[in-house]
Rosetta silent file (secondary structure, phi, psi, omega in degrees, C-alpha in Angstrom):
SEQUENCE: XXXXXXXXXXXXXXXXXXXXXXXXXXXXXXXXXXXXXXXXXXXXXXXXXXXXXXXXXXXXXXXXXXXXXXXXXXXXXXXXXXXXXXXXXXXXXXXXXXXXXXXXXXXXXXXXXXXXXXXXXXXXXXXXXXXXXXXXXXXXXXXXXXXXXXXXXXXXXXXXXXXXXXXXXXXX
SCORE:     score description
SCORE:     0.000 S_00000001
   1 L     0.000  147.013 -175.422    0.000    0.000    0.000 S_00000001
   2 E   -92.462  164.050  179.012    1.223    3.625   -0.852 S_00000001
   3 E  -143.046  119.908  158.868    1.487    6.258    1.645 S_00000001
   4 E   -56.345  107.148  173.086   -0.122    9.105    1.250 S_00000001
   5 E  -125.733  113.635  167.593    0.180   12.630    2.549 S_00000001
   6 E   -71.199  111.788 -158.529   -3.000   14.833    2.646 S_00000001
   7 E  -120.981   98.190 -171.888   -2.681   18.470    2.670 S_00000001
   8 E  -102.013  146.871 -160.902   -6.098   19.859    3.273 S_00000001
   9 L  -108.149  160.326  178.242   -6.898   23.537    2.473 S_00000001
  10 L    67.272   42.780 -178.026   -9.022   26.018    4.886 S_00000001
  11 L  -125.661  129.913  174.648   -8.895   23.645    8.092 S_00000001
  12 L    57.110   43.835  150.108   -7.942   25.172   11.702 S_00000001
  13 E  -128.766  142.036  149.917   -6.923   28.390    9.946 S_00000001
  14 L    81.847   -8.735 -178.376   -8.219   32.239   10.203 S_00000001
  15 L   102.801   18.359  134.892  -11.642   30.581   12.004 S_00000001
  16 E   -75.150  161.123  168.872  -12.322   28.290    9.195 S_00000001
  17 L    25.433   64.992 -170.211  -13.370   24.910    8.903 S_00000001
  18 L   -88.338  137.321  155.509  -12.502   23.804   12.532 S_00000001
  19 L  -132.198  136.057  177.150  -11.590   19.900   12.927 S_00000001
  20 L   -68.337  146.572  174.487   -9.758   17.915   15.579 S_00000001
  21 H   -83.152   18.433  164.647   -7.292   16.113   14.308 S_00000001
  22 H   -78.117  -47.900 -175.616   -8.755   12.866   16.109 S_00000001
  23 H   -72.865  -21.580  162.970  -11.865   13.216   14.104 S_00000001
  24 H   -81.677  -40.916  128.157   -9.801   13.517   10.709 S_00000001
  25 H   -18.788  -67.232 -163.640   -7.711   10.342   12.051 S_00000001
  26 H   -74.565  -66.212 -176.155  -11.286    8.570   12.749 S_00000001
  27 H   -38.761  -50.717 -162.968  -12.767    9.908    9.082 S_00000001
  28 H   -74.900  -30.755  172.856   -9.455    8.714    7.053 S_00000001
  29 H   -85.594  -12.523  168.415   -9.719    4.860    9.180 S_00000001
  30 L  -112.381   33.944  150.955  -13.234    4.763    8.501 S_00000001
  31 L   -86.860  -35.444 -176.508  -12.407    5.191    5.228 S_00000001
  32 L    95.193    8.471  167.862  -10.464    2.218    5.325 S_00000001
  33 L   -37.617  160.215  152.779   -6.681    4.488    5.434 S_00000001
  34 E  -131.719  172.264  168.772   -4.190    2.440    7.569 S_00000001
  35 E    44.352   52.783  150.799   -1.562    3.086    9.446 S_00000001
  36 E   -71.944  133.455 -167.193   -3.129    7.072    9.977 S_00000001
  37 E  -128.559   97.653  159.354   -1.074    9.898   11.422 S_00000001
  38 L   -56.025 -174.450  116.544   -1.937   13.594   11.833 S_00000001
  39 L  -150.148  138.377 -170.163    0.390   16.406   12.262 S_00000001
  40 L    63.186 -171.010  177.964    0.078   19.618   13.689 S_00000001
  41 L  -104.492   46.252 -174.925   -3.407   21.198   13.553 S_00000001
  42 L  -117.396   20.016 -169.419   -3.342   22.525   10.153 S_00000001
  43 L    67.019   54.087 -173.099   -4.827   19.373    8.556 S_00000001
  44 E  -135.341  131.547 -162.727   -2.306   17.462    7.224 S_00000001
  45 E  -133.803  135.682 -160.390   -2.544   13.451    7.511 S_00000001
  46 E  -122.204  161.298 -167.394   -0.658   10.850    6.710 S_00000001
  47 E  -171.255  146.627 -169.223   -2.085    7.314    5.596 S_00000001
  48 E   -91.412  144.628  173.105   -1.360    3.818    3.524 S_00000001
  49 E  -164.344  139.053  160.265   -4.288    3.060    0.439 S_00000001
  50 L   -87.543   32.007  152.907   -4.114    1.346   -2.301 S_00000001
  51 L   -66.388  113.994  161.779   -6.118    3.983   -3.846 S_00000001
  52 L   -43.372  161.240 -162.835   -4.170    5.986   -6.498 S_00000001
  53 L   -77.225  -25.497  157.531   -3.709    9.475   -5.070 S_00000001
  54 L   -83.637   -0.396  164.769   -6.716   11.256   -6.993 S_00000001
  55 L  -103.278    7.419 -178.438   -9.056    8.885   -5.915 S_00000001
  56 L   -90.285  -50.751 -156.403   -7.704    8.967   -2.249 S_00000001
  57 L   -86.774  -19.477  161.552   -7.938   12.712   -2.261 S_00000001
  58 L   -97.729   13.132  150.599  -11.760   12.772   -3.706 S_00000001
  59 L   -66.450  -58.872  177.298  -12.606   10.182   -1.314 S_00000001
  60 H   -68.197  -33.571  178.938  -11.379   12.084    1.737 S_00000001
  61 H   -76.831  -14.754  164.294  -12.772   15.248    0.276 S_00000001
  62 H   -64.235  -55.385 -162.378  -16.087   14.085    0.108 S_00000001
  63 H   -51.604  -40.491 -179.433  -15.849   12.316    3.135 S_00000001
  64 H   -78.413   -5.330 -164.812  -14.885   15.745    4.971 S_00000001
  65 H   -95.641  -40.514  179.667  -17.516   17.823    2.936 S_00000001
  66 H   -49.923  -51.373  165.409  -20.059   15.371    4.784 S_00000001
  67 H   -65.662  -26.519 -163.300  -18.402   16.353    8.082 S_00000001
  68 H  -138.487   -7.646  178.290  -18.284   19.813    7.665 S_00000001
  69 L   112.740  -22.760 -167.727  -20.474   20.776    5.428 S_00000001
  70 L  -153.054  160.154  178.184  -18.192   21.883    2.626 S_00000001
  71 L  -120.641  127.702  173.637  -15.602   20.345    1.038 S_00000001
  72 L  -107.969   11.949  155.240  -12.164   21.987    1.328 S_00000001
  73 L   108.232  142.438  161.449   -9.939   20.627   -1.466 S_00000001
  74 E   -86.711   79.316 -177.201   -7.623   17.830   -1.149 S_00000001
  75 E  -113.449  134.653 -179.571   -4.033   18.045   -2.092 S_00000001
  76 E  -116.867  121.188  172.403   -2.276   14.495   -1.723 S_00000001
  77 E  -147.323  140.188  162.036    1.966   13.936   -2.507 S_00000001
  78 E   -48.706  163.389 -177.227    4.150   10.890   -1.613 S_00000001
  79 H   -91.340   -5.474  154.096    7.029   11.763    1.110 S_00000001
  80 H   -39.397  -69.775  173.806    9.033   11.514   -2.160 S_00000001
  81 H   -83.065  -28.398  152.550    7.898   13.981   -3.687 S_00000001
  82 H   -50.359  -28.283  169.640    7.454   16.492   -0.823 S_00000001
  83 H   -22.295  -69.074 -145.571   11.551   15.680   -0.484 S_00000001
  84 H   -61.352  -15.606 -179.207   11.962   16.494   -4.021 S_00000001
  85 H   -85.526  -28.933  162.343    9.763   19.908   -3.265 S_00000001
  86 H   -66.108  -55.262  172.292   11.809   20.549   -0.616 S_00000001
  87 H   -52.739  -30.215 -165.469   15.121   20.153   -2.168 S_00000001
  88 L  -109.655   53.183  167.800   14.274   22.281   -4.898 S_00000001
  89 L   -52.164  121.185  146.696   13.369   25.545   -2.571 S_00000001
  90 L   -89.138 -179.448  179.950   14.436   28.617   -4.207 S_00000001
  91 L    78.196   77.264  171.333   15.249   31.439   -2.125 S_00000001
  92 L   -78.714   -1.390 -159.046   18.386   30.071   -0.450 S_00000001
  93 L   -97.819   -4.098 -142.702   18.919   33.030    1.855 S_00000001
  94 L   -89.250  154.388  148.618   14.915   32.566    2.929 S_00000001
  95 L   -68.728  161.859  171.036   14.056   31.445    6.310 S_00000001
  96 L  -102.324    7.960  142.884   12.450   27.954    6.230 S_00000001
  97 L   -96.271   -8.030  139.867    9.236   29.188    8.342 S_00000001
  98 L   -74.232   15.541 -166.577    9.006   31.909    5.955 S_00000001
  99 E  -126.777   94.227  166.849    9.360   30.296    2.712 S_00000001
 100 E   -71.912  131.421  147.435    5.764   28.811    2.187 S_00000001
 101 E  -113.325  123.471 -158.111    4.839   26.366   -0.691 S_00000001
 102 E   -77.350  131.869  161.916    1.597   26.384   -2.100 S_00000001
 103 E  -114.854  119.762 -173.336    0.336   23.252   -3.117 S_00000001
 104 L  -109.480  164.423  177.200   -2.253   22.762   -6.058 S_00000001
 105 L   -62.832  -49.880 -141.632   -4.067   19.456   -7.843 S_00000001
 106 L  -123.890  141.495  163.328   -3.509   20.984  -11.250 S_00000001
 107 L   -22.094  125.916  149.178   -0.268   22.972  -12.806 S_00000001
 108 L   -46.114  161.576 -166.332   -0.597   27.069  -12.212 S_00000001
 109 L   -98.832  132.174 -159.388   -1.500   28.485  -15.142 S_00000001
 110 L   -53.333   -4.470 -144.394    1.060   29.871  -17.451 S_00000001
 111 L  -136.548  -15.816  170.925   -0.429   33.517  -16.112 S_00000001
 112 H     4.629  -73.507 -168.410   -0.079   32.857  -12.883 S_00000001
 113 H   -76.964    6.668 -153.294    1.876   35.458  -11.824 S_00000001
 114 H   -82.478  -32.345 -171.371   -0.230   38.509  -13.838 S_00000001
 115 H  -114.470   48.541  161.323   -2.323   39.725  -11.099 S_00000001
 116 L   -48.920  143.131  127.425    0.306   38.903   -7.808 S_00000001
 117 E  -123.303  164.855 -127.470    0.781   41.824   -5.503 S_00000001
 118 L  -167.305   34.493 -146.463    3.616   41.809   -3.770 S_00000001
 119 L   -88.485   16.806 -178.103    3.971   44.989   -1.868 S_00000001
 120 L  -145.863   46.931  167.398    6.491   44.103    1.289 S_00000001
 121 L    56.000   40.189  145.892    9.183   42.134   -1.203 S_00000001
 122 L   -53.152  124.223  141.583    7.655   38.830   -1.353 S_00000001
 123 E   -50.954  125.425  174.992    9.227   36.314   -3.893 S_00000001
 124 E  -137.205  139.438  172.314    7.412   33.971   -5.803 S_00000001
 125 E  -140.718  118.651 -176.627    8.560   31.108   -8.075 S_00000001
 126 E   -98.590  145.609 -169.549    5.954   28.923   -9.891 S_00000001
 127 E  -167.079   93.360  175.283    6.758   25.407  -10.418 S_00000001
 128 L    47.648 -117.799 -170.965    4.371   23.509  -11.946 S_00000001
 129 L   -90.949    4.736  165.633    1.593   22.023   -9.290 S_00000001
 130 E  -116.533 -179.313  177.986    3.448   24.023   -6.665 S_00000001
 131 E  -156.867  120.475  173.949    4.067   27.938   -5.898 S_00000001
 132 E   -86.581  146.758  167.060    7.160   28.868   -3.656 S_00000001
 133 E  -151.929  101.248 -162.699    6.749   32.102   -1.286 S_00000001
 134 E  -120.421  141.203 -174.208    8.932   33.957    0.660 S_00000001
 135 L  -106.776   91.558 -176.806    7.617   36.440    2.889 S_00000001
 136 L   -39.164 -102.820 -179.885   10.922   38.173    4.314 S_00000001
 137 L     8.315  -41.347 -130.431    8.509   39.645    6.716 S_00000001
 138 L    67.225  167.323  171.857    6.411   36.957    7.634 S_00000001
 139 L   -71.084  -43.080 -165.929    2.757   35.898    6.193 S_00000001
 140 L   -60.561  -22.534  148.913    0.704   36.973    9.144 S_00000001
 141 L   -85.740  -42.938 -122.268    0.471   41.236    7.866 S_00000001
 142 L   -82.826  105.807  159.681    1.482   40.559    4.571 S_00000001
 143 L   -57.535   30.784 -171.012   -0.440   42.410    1.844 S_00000001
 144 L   -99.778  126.465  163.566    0.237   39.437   -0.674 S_00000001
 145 E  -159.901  154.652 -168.900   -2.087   38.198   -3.045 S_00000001
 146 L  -165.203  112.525 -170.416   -1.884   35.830   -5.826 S_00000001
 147 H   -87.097  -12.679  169.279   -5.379   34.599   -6.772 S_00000001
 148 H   -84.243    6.453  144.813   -3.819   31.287   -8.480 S_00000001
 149 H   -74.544    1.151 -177.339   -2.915   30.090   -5.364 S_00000001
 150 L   -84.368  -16.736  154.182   -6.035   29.997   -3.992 S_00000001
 151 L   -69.839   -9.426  161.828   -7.398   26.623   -4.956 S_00000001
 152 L  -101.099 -151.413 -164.466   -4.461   25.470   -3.094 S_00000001
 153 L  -166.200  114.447  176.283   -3.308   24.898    0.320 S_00000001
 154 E  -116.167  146.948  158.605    0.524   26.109    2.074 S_00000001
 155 E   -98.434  160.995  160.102    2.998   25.045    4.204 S_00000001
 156 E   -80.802  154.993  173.983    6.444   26.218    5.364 S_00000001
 157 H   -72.099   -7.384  167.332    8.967   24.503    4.166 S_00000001
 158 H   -65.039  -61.309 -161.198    9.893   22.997    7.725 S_00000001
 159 H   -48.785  -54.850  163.802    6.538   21.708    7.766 S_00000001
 160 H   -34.866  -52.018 -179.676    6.986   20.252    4.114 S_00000001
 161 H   -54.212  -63.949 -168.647   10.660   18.897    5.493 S_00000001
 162 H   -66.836  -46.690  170.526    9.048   17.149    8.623 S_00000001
 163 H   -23.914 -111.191 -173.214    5.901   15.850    5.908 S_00000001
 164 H   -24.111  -35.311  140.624    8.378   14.205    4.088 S_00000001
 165 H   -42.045  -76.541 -175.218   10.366   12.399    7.117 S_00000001
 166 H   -47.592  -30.076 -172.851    7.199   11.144    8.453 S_00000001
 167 H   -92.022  -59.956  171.560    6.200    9.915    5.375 S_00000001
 168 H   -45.570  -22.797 -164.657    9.634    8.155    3.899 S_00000001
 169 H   -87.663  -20.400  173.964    9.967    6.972    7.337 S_00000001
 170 H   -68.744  -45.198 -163.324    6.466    4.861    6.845 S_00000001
 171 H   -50.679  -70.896 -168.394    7.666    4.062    3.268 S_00000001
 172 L   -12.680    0.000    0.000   10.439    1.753    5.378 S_00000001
């Protein structure tokens, strides 16, 4: 069975979509996930299925739209490939709880970048189904917007770094 890591967008943040992560642990095994794992309280879970990864990730997202009412998007990657998202950070001089990556289902759009603002020297680098972001500043004031990120769902890159441990460390 593959293992799976589920990045779910709008959960525990800003006053949206609150779930314990015991009750997203109980949804993903009564799903029939195995071997489930949360971490932190931002929604992100990790679990073995032999479901390929877009039918794991519209499985859970239904399954959570039932719970909550709404469905908040699904993004699913192997601890492989968060590595490989990790390794290839731009921004080496970035902090790595300021350096966010966005994660989407589908490629950004070649246009991506046309309506960004960017007004306290954020960075951005688009890269395919992901979007790097470093907020010298931090995120938490930051008058950054980029409306093709918004069908997705970010992490810091520690958070990506520790994903990807937890998850290769299952693969074993």
């Amino acid at each position: 069975m593959a293992v799976h890591v589920a990045l779910l967008r709008a959960v525990n943040v800003g006053g949206t979509a609150s779930l314990a992560m015991a009750d997203l642990k109980a949804i993903c095994e009564g799903l029939g996930f195995a071997d489930v794992k949360t971490y932190i309280q931002s929604g992100n879970v990790l679990f073995r299925s032999d479901l390929p990864a877009a039918e794991a990730a519209a499985t859970l997202d239904e399954a959570l739209r039932a719970k909550l009412g709404k469905a908040p998007g699904v993004m699913i990657r192997t601890g492989a490939e968060l590595q490989a998202i990790a390794d290839r950070a731009p921004f080496p001089d970035a902090k790595p709880n300021l350096l966010h990556v966005v994660f989407l289902n589908e490629p950004a759009p070649e246009d991506a970048l046309q309506k960004l603002v960017a007004p306290d020297g954020e960075e951005v680098l688009v890269a395919g189904c992901e979007i790097y972001i470093h907020f010298p500043d931090g995120s938490g004031r930051s008058k950054f917007r980029l409306p093709a990120a918004k069908p997705g769902t970010a992490r810091n890159l520690n958070t990506v770094r520790k994903l990807a441990a937890l998850a290769l460390d299952m693969d074993d």
